[in-house]
N, C-alpha and C positions, 0 to 999 in steps of 0.2 A: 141583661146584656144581649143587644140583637146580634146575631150571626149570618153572615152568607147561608142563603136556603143549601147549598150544593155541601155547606159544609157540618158533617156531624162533630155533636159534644164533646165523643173519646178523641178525636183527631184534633181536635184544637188543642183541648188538654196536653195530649203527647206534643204539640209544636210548644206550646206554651213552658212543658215539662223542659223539653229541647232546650231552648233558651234559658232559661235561668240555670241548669243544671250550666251551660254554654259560661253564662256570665259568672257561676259560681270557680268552673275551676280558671278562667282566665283572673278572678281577683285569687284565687290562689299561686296562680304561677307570679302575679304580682308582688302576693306579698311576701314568699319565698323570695323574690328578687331583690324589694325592698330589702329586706334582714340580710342578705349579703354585699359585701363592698365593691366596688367594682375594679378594684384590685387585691389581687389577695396578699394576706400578708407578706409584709417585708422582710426575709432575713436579714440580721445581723443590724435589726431597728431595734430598740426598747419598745413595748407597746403600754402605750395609756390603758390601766385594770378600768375595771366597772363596767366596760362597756354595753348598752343594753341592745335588742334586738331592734330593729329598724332605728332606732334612735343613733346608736354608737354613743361617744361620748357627750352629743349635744346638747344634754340636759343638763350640763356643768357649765355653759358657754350662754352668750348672748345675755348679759348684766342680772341671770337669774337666781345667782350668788352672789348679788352688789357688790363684783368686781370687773374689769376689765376683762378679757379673754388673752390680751396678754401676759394681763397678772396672772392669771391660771394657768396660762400656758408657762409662765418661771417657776412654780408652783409644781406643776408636776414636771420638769424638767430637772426642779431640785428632788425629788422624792426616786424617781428613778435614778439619780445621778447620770445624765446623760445631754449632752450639746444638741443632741438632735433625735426627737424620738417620733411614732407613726400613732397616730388614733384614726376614730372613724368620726366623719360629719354624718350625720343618715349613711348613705349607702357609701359617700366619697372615702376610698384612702388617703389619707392627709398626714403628711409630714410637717413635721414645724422643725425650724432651726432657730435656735436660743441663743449662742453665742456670736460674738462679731466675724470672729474667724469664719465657725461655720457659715454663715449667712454671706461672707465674703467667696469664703469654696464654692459657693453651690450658683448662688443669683448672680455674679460677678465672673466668679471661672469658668463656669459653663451659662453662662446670659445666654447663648442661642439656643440650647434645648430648654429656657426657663421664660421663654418670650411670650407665649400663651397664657390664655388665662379660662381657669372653669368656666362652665357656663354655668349662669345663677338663673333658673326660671322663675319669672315675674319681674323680673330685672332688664335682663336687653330684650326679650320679647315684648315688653310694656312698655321699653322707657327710650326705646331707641339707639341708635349708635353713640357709645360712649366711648374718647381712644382713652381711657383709663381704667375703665372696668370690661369691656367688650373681649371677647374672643379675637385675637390676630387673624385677621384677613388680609384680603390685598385691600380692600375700604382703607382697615384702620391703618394697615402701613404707610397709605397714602395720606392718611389725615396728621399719624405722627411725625411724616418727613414736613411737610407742610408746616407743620405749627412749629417744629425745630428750627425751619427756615425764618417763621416768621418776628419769632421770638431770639433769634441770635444777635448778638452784639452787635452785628452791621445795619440794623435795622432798629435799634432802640434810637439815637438822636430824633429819629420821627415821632416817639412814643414822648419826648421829656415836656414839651409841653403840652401833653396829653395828663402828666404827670403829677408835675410839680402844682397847679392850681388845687389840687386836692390835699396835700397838707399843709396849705396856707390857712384853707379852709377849717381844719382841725383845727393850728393854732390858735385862730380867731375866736373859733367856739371856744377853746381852753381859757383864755384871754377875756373874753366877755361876756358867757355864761358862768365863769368859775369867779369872775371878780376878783381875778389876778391872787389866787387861793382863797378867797372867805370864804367860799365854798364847795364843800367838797364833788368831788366831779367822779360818775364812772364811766369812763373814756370808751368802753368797747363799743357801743351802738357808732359814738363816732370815729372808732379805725373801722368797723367792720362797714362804714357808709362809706368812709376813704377809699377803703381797697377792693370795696364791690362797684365804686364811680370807679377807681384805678382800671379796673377790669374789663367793666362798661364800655370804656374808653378807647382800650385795648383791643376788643373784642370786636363792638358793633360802632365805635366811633362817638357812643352814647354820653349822657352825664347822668349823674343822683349829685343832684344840687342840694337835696338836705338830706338831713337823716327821717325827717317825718315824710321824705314824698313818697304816696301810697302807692304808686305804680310798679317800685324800686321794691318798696316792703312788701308787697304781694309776692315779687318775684321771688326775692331771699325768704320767705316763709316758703313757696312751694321746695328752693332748692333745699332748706333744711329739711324738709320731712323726708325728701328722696335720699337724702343724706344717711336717717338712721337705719335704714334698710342696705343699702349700697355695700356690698361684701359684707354684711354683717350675719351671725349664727340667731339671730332674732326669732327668724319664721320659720319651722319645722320644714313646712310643705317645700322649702327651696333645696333641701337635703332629703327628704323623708319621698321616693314617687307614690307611696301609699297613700298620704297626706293630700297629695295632688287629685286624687278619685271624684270629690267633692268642685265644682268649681270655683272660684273665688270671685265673689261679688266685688264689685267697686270700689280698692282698698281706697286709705287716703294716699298710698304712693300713686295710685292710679291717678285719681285727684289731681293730686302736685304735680304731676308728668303733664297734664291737659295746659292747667294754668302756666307752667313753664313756655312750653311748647308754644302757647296763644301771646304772651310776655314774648316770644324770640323772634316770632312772626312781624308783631308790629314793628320791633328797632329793625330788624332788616330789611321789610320794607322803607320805613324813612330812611335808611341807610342808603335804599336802591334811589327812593326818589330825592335824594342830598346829591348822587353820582352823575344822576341822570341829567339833573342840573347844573351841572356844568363843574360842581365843586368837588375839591380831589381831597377826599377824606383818608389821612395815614392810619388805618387799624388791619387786626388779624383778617377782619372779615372781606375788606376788597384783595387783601395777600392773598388770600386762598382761594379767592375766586381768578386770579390772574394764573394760579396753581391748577385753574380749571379742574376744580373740585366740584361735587353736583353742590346742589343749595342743601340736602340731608346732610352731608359729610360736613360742609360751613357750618350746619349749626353742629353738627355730632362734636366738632370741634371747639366750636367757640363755650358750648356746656359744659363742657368736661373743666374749662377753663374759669367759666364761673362759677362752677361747682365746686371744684378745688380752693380757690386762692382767698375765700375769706374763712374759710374753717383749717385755714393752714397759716398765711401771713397775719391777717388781723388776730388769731388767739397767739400765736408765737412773741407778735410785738407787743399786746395785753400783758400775758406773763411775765417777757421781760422788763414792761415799766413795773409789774408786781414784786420782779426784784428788786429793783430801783429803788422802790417808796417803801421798802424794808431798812432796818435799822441797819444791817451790814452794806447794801446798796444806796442809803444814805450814801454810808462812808467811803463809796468807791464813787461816786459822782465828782466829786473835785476832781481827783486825777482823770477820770474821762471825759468832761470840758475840757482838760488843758490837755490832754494825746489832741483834742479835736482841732483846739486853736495851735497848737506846734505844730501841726500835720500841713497849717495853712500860714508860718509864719505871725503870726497873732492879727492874720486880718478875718475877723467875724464875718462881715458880707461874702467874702468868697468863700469861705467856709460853709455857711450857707447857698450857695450860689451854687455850687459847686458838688453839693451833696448828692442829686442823682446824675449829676456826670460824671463822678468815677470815685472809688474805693480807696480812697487816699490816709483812711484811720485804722492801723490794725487792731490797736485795739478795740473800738467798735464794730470787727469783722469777728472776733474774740471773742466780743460780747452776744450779738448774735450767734453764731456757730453755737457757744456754751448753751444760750437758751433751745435750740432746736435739739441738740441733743441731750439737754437735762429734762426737760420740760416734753419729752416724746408726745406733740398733738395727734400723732399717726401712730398710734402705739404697735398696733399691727398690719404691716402694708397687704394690699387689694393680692388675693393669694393668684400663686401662678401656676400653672399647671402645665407638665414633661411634654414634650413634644418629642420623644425620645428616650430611652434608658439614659440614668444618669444614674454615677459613680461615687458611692459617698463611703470612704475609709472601705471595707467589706460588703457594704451593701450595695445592691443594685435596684434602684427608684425605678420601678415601668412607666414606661410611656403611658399618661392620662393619669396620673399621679398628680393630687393636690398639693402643692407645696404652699407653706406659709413663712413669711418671717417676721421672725415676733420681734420687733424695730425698739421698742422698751428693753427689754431687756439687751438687748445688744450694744443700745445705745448707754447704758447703765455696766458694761463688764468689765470686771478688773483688769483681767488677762488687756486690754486694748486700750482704759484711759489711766490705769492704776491704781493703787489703794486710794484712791481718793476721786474714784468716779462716782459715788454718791452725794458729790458735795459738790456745790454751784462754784466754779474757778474761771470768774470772767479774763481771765488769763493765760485762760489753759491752753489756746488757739494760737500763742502769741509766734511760735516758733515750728508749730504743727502746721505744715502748707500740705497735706494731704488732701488728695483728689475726691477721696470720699471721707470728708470728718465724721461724720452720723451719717446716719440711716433715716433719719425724720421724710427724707424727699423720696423716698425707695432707693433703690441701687439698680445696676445690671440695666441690662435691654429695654424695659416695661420702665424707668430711673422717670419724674416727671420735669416733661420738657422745656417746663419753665423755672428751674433750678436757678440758672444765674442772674435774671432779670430778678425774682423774686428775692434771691439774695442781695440785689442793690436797690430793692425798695424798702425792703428792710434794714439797711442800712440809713439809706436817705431819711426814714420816718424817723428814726433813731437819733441822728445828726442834729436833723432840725429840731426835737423834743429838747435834746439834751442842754443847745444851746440856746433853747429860750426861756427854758425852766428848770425851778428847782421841785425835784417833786420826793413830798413827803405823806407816807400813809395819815391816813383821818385820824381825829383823836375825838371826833366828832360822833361819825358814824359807827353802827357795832360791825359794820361789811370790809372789815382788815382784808389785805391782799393775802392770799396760801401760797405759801412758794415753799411748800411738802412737793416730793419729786414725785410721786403716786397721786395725792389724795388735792392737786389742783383744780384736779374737776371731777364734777360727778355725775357726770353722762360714763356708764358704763357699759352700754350694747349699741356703739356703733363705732363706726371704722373710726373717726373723731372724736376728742377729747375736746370738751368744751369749757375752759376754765371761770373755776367759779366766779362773781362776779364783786368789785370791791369797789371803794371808792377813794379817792386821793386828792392834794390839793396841790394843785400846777400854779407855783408863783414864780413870776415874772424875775432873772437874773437879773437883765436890764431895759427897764420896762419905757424907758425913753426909747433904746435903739429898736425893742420889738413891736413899738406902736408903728417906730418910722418903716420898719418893712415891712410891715401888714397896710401899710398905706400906700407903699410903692408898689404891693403886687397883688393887691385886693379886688383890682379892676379886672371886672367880665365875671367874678364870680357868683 
């Protein structure tokens, strides 16, 4: 080891001594810090046992007990007997609220000190402005007024035929990949190609013309991986700052952020030079630029929205054909063809016509609604954190307080759908016009801002399926639809339930009249 001549042996030593004695008690005051929460316990909370040091409760969480973190959170919810009880994520205090009520008191009665959200590090430091998962700014305030604007009902006629060529599209593949059912078919690559084009469309003005184009499937692979990280108890190091000491090499969310990012770049630019040519493209992304949003916030915006609406619409409308092509959903298809055709006078064409123009079948508002709240794809919404003390029965929540709401179980509680909220009742909506039927969409402030457009795509997909086909589970294949209210899917460590995967056979009701409208409206696709 050469040394400065001016410098002796003992003297380096004693600097050298210096510094690591330096470094050793600052990883001590860390990890003293680490093992404390950074809110101290909550009176008059129940608190989740076992807790361990720096960890807290998190070594129960993130699918490493092949369960949900919802299902654990009902789980020790029952075991305390308690609607709302406090554990630790790493060092976070975190409340979770278990029942409808509660989660109504808290995210709903008080939404403005529940507007905020934690920060997740490796998350919006890596991945950029999301208005879904990001911390409230003035950025994201401006991004969620913006895309509430853009997405409101005054504004969807410009979106319907942006729309409607995408589950023509479906049908057609149902129709002549399926051989009008001799074979059986699993439909999810083709909704989730539907409503990632529906989005596309939405968004950057875009299409995904198949389901193999690789440009589309690049995309939807990055935003899946960003997916199972996204508010998830997965990675120590996002709860644990001891964990953080070490720095993190190039995860694959990192990866998928790049690819995403490079994927957003290109449609906006042909979106710029589609504008610049003189042609006036109706989607989110010229909205928000008229909103005089920077181009960061347009895309913060437009991700959030393709991030969201195929691990939310496409598994919802999946499941619900999975109750459909079940032996009890057999038997409720008759009578929901005919609520479809009496909603419309018995004329089919405008019943079809007519399906993303307006919400004209209760009972297939029913039918949906039942699946988003049976079928919880959001089992636990993106958690939200106090910007304020907040007041629950005797306790007082501090400001910087993690709150969660376990959207599963609430969407499952006696106390709010009755003794017979374990049980699929595509009927159950019929007479229930409540502003918030579930929780599947979140609720309160942070509530995602595309609720009602997504609820009349979901309908429209539903309309057109029902009146072109009869659809019956395989007898073929061993891949039977699950329509178990838990065990649908089995992804259990991310914010998203991804339901298992099945196959069915879509045959033709009246396969004269649906040739003849796949043939009037086949053109351009």
């Amino acid at each position: 080891m050469l040394l400065p001549a001016n410098v002796e042996i003992g003297a380096y030593f004693d600097h050298f001594s210096f510094a690591l004695i330096l470094t050793i008690i600052a990883l001590i005051i860390l990890a003293i810090y680490s093992a404390k929460s950074n809110v101290p316990t909550i009176a008059h909370l129940k608190q989740v046992p076992g807790q361990l040091p720096f960890l807290g409760n998190l070594y129960s969480l993130g699918g490493r007990l092949q369960e949900n973190d919802a299902t654990i959170y009902s789980q020790w919810a029952a075991n305390l007997g308690a609607d709302v009880f406090q554990m630790r994520l790493g060092d976070q205090r975190t409340v979770v609220a278990n029942t409808f009520a509660s989660i109504r008191d808290l995210f709903v009665g008080q939404a403005n000190a529940l507007i905020d959200r934690p920060y997740q590090p490796g998350f919006v430091d890596k991945l950029g402005l999301d208005i879904s998962g990001s911390p409230m700014t003035e950025s994201i305030r401006r991004c969620r007024m913006a895309a509430m604007r853009a997405l409101g009902k005054p504004q969807w006629p410009g979106y319907f035929h942006l729309l409607e060529p995408s589950s023509i599209s479906l049908v057609n593949s149902l129709v002549h990949k399926g051989e009008n059912g001799a074979v059986p078919m699993n439909i999810f690559p083709y909704l989730r190609q539907v409503v990632f084009d529906l989005t596309l469309s939405l968004t950057y003005g875009a299409r995904q013309v198949d389901v193999e184009d690789t440009f589309t499937l690049s995309l939807v692979t990055a935003i899946r991986e960003i997916s199972k990280v996204r508010s998830s108890t997965v990675r120590f190091r996002d709860f644990v700052p001891l964990a953080r000491i070490i720095p993190e090499p190039q995860s694959k969310v990192i990866a998928a952020e790049k690819v995403r990012q490079a994927h957003l770049d290109v449609l906006y630019s042909a979106l710029l030079k589609r504008v610049a040519g003189g042609e006036n493209v109706d989607c989110i992304a010229t909205s928000l630029g008229a909103d005089h949003l920077t181009e960061d916030e347009i895309h913060g915006t437009c991700k959030s929205l393709l991030q969201a609406a195929p691990g939310t619409i496409a598994s919802a409308v999946y499941q619900c054909v999975a109750w459909l092509c079940s032996p009890e959903g057999q038997r409720f298809q008759p009578e929901l063809y005919q609520a479809i055709l009496d909603a419309y006078d018995g004329e089919k064409d405008r019943a079809w016509k007519m399906a993303f123009r307006e919400e004209e079948v209760p009972l297939v508002t029913s039918l949906y609604k039942e699946t988003l709240r049976f079928y919880t794809v959001t089992p636990f919404g993106t958690p939200r954190s106090t910007t304020r003390d907040v007041t629950y029965g005797k306790a007082v929540i501090p400001k910087g307080t993690t709150v969660i709401m376990n959207a599963q179980a609430g969407n499952h509680d006696p106390a709010r759908y009755g003794e017979d909220a374990c049980t699929f009742n595509p009927r159950r909506f019929l007479k229930d016009h409540s502003s918030l039927p579930h929780l599947t969409y979140g609720a309160g402030s942070r509530i995602c801002p595309a609720v009602a457009i997504s609820n009349r795509i979901m309908s429209a997909l539903l309309i057109r399926l029902i009146l072109a086909f009869k659809m019956t589970e395989t007898q073929i294949s061993t891949r039977k639809p699950s329509v178990d209210i838990l065990r649908f899917s089995d992804v259990h460590s991310s914010l998203l339930c991804v339901p298992k995967e099945y196959d069915c056979h879509f045959v033709a009701r009246d396969q004269n009249w649906l040739l003849r409208k796949l043939d009037e409206e086949h053109v351009g696709l």
